[in-house]
C-alpha positions in Angstrom: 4.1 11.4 -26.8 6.0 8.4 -26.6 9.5 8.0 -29.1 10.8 5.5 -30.7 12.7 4.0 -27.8 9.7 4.0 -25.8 7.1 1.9 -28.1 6.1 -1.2 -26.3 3.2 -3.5 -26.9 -0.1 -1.9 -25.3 -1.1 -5.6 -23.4 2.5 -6.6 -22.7 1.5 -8.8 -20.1 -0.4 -11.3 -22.6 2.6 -12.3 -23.5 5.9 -13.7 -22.7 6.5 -15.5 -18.8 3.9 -14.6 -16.3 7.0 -15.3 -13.7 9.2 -12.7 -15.3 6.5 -10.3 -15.4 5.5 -10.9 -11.4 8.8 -10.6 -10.6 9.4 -7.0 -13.0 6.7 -5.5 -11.3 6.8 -6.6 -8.1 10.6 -5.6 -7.5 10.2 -2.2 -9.7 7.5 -0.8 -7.1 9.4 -2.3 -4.1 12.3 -0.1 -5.2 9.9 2.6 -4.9 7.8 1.8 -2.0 11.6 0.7 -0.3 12.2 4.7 -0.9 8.9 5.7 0.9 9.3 3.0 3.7 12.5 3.8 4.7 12.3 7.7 4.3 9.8 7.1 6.7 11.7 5.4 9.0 14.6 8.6 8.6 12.0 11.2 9.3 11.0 9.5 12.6 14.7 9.3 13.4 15.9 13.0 12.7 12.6 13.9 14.9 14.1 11.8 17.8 17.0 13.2 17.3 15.9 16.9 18.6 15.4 14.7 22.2 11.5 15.5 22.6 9.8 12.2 23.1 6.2 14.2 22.8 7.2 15.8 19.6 8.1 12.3 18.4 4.9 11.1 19.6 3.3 13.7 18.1 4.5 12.8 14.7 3.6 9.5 15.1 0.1 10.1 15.8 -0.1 12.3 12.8 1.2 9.4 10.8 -1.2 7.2 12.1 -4.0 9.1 10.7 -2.0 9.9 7.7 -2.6 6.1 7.3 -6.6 7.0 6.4 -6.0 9.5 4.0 -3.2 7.0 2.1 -5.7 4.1 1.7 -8.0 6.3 -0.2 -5.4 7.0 -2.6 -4.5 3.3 -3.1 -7.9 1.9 -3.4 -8.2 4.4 -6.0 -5.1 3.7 -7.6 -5.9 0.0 -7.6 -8.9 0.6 -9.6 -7.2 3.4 -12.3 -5.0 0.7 -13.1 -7.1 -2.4 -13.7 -9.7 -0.5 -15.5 -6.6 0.7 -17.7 -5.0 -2.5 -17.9 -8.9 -4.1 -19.1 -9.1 -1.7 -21.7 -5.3 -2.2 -23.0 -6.0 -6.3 -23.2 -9.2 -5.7 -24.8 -7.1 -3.9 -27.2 -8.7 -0.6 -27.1 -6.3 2.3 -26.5 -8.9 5.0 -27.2 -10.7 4.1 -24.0 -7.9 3.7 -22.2 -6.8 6.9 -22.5 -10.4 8.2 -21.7 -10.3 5.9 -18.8 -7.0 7.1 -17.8 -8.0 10.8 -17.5 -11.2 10.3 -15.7 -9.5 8.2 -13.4 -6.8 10.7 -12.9 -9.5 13.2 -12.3 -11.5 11.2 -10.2 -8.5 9.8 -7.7 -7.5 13.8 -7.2 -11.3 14.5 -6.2 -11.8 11.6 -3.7 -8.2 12.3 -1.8 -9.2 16.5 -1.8 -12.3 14.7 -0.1 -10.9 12.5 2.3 -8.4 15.3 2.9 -10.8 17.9 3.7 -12.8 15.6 5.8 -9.7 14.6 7.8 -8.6 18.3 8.5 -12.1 18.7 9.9 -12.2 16.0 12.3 -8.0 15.8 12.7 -8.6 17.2 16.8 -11.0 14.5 17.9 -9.1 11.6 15.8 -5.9 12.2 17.3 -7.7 12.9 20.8 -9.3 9.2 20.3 -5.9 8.2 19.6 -4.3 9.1 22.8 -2.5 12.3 21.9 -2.6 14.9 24.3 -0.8 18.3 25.7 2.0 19.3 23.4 2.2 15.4 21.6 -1.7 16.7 20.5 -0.3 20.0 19.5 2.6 18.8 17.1 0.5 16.4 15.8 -2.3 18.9 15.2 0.9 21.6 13.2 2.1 18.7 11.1 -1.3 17.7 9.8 -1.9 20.9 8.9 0.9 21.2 6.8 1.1 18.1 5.6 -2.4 17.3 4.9 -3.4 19.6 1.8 -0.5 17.9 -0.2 -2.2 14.3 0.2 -4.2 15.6 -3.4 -0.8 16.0 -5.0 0.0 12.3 -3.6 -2.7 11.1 -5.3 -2.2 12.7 -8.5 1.3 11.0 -8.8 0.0 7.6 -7.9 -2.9 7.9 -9.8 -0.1 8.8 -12.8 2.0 5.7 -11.2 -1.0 3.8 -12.1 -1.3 4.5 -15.4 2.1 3.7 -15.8 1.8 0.2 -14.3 -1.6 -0.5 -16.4 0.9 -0.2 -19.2 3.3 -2.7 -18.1 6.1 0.7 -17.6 7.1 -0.9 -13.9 10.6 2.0 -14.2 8.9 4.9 -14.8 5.9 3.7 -12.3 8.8 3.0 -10.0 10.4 6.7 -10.7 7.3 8.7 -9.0 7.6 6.9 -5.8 11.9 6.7 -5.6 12.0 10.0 -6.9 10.1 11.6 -4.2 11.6 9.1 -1.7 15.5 10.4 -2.6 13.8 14.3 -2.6 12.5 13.7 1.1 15.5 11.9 2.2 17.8 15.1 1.3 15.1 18.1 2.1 14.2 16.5 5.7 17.5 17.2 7.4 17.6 20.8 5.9 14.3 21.6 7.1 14.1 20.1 10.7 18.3 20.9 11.8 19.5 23.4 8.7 16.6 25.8 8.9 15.3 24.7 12.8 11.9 24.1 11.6 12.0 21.0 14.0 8.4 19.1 13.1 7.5 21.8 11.2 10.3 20.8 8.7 9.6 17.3 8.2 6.0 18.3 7.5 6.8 20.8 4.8 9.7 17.9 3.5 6.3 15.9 2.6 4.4 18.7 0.9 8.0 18.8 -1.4 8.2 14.7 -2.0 4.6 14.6 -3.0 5.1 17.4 -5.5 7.6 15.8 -7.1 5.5 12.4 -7.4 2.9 14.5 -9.3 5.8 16.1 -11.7 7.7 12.9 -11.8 4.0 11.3 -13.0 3.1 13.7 -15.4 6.1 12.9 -17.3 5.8 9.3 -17.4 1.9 9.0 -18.6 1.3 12.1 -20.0 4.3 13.3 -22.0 6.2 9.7 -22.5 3.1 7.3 -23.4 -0.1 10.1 -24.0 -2.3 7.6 -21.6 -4.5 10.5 -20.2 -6.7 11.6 -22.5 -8.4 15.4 -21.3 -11.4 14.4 -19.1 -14.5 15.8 -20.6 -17.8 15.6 -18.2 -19.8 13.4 -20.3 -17.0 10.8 -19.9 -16.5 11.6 -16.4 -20.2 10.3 -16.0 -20.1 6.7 -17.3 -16.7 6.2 -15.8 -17.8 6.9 -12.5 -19.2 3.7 -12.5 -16.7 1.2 -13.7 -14.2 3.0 -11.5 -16.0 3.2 -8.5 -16.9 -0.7 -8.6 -13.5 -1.4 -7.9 -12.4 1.7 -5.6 -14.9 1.7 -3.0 -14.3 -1.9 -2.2 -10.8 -1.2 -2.4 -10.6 1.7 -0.2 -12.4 -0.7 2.3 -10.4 -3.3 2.4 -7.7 -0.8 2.8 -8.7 1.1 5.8 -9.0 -2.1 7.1 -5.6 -2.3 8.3 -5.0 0.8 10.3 -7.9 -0.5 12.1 -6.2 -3.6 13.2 -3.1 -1.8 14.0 -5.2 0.1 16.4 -7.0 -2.5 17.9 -3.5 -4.4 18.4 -1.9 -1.3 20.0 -4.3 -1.2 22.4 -4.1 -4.3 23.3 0.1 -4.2 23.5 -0.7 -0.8 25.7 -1.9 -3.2 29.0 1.3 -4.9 29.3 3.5 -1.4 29.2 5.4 0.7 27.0 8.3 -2.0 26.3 5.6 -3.7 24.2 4.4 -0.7 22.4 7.7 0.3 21.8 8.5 -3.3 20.6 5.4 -3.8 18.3 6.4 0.1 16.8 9.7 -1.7 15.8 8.4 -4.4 14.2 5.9 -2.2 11.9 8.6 0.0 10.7 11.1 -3.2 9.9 8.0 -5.0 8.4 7.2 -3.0 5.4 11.1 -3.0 4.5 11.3 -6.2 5.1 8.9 -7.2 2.9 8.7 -4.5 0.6 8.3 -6.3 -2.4 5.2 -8.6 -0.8 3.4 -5.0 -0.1 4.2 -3.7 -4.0 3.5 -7.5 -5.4 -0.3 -6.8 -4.3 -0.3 -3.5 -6.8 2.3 -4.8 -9.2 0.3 -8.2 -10.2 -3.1 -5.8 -10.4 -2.5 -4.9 -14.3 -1.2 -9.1 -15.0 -4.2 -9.9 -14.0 -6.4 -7.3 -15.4 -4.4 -7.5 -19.0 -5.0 -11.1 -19.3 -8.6 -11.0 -18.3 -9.7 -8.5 -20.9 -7.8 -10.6 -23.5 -10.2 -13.9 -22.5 -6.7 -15.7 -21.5 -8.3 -17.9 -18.2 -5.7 -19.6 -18.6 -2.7 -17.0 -17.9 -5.2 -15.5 -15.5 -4.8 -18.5 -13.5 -0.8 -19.2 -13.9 -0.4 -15.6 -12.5 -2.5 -16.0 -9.1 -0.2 -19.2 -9.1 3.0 -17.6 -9.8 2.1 -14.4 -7.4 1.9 -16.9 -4.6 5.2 -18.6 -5.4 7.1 -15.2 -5.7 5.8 -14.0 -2.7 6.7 -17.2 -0.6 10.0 -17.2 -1.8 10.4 -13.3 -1.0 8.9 -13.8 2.8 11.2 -17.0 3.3 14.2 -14.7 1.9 13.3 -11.8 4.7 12.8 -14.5 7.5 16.2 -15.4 7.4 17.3 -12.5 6.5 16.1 -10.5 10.1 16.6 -14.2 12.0 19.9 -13.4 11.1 20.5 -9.8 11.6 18.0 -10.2 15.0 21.0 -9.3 17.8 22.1 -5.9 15.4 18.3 -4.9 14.9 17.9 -5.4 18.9 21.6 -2.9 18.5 20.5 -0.6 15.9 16.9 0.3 18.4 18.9 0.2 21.1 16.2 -2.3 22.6 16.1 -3.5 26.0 14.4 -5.7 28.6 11.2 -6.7 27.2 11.8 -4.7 24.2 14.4 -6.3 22.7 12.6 -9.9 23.8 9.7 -9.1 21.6 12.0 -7.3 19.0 14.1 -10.8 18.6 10.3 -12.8 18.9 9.4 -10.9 15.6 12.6 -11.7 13.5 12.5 -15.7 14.9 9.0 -16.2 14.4 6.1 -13.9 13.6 8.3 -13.0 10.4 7.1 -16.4 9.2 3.2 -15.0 9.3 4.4 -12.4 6.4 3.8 -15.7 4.0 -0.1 -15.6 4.9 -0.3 -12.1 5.0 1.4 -12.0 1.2 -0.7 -14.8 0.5 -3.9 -12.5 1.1 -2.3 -9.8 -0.3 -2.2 -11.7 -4.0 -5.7 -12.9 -3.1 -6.9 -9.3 -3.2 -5.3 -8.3 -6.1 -6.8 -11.5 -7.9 -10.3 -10.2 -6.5 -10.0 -6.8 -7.2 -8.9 -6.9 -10.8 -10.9 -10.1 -11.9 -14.4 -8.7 -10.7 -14.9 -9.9 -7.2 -14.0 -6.5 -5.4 -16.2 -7.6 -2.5 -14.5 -10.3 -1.1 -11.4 -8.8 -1.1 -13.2 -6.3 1.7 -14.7 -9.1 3.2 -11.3 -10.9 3.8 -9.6 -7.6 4.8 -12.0 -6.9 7.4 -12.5 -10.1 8.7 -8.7 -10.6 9.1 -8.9 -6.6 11.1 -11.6 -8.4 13.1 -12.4 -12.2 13.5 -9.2 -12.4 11.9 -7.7 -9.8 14.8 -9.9 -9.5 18.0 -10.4 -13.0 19.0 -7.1 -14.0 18.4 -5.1 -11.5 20.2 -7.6 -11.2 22.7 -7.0 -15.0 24.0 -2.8 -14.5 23.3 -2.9 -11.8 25.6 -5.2 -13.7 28.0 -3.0 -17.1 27.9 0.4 -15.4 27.1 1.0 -12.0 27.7 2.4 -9.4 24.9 4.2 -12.3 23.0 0.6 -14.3 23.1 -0.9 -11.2 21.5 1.7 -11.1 18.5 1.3 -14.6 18.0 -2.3 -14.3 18.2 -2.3 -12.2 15.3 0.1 -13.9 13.7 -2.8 -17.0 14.0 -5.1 -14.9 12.3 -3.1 -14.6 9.4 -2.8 -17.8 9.0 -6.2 -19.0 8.9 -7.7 -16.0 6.4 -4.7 -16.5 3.8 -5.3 -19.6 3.4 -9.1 -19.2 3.0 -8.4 -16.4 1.0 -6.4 -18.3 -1.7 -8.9 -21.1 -1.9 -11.6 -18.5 -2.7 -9.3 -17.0 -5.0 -8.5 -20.0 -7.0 -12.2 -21.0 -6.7 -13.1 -17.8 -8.9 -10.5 -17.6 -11.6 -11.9 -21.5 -12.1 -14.9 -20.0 -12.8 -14.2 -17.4 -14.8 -11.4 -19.7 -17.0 -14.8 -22.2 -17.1 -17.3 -19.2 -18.2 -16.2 -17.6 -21.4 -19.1 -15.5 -21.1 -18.2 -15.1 -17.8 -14.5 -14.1 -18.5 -15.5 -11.8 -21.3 -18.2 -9.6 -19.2 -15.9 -9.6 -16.6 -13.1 -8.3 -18.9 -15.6 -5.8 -20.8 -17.3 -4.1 -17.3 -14.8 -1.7 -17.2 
């Protein structure tokens, strides 16, 4: 239950800044998502360090499908927390709680789903990918560690959630660096102490992902009482509410490992040097711009808060002020890696064309992170204000009208670097449609009440 020190108001965001409260959340989960990002980034490294490029391979393709099972659990974590957060600015903490425990429920059930479904179909996925021989066979192990523990994932982040939907942004931020710092000192253990190799950094997940679900628990359960016991009659009209925001979610999620396919393929006809270069560039780009990826989840509950309290208003300055933060944070990272470009070429030990494409990324694509973050806080503004849809529409037509055409005719008229920068042209163009459309519906909704207040009473 919560203590003294720990009473807050239940819709904190309907008050106070909306700037303070973007900026709060947003660099509260990039601590945490920094954690993830960046453990990441270790385990690849200690896995390179054992000197078998197919057992490195290996791991990456076992990431790579990894990717699928983790948009599941953020779609549904998106929706847990702005059904939450509509319930807390409707000032109704009863059904929050309810909501709160058959979300909980409900996000552990999908993942062990997906999960399930993934372990079933793991050979042929990884096949389709390109892994073969013994880069097939690590891949294959370290799933089947690793996989089973994507249900405990989700329970923590569906706990995160709650957490957020409350306006907690540390404890929220807790579950992720918590697990981060536990995977950061079991890796090395496992894979060199013990010789586990692979095998190590898969069990080194199974351990972080524990600890998010502990880490949760704490936070939501024992520190604010947000999760009410579900009960089956519940669990049946929640379904919906939930569901009308995490299926569109999880959509426009899987989205992007789609993209990231279709652009690796395309890298793959001009040689290694550019695969290896464009691998680079997605393992500095969520660090980089860490706080852009959390700012999409962290302005979710904002939104949501105000919405359920009929303040169109608020619900407005926050898409504003998400946009502002999140230019200011992309412009910070530009210079930032245009700076540090000749010791990130270093650090990679990057040559030839690798280290040409590396330094292309830091000078210019960098810049196409403000479009990208730009569609990121046009999501959230769909998926917490009632227009779920679009946000899959724009997702996907960025992974493909947004993607195909656009790096198909950079590759045609300029090589690898042509291809980057095609993307990087794709970007632009659905950002900025995506924050006209974005702006077009809170105008609606702030010019509806009745609008406003079914959209804040659906959940």
């Amino acid at each position: 239950m919560s203590t003294a020190t720990d009473e807050r108001p239940d819709a904190v965001f309907t008050r106070g800044p909306i700037m303070r409260h973007v900026a709060v959340m947003s660099a509260t989960g990039a601590v945490g998502l920094t954690a993830i990002f960046a453990v990441d980034l270790l385990s690849l490294l200690y896995i390179s360090w054992l000197g078998q490029v197919n057992v490195t391979a290996g791991v990456g393709f076992a990431t790579t499908v990894f990717f699928l099972s983790t948009s599941v659990n953020i779609g549904m974590m998106i929706a847990v927390s702005a059904v939450v957060a509509r319930a807390l600015g409707s000032g109704d903490r009863a059904r929050a709680r309810r909501l709160g425990g058959s979300g909980v429920l409900l996000m552990t059930l999908a993942s062990a789903v997906a999960s399930a479904a993934l372990m079933v179909w793991m050979g042929p996925l990884l096949t389709l990918l390109g892994a073969a021989g013994e880069a097939h066979d690590v891949a294959w192990r370290f799933m089947a560690i690793a996989m089973p523990s994507n249900v405990l994932m989700a329970l923590g982040l569906a706990y995160s959630a709650v957490l957020r939907a409350v306006g907690d942004a540390r404890r929220a931020m807790y579950v992720t660096l918590a697990g981060g710092i536990g995977t950061a000192a079991i890796d090395p253990l496992l894979i060199f102490g013990l010789g586990l190799g692979p095998d190590g950094a898969a069990w080194a997940i199974c351990a972080s992902r524990l600890i998010f679900a502990i880490v949760g628990y704490s936070g939501a359960v024992r520190v604010h009482d947000m999760v009410a016991k579900p009960r089956a009659s519940n669990l049946v009209a929640d379904v919906a509410p939930i569901g009308a925001i995490a299926l569109p979610a999880v959509l426009t999620n899987v989205a992007t490992p789609v993209s990231f396919g279709y652009i690796t393929a395309a890298l793959s006809a001009f040689g290694e040097e550019a695969v290896a270069a464009n691998a680079i560039a997605n393992r500095l780009a969520p660090v980089a711009f860490c706080i852009v990826f959390a700012l999409s989840g962290a302005i979710g509950p904002i939104f949501s808060q105000n919405l359920g309290a009929g303040l169109g208003a608020r619900v407005r300055r926050t898409l504003s002020d998400g946009l502002l933060f999140s230019f200011g944070c992309v412009v910070a990272a530009w210079i930032v890696l245009f700076v540090a470009r000749d010791g990130i070429v270093a650090m990679f030990a990057a040559e030839g064309e690798t280290a040409r494409l590396v330094v292309f990324f830091c000078t210019v694509l960098a810049g196409s992170w403000i479009f990208h973050g730009a569609l990121f806080v046009a999501n959230s503004a769909f998926n917490n204000l009632g227009f779920p849809l679009l946000a899959t529409g724009f997702n996907w037509g960025k992974a493909t009208l947004g993607t195909v055409p656009f790096v198909a005719a950079g590759a045609h008229l300029g090589g690898a670097e042509g291809a980057l920068l095609g993307q990087a042209v794709g970007a632009v163009v659905f950002g900025v449609a995506g924050v006209i459309v974005a702006y077009r519906c809170v105008d609606r909704l702030s010019g509806d009440p009745a609008a406003m207040a079914h959209a804040g009473g659906t959940t």
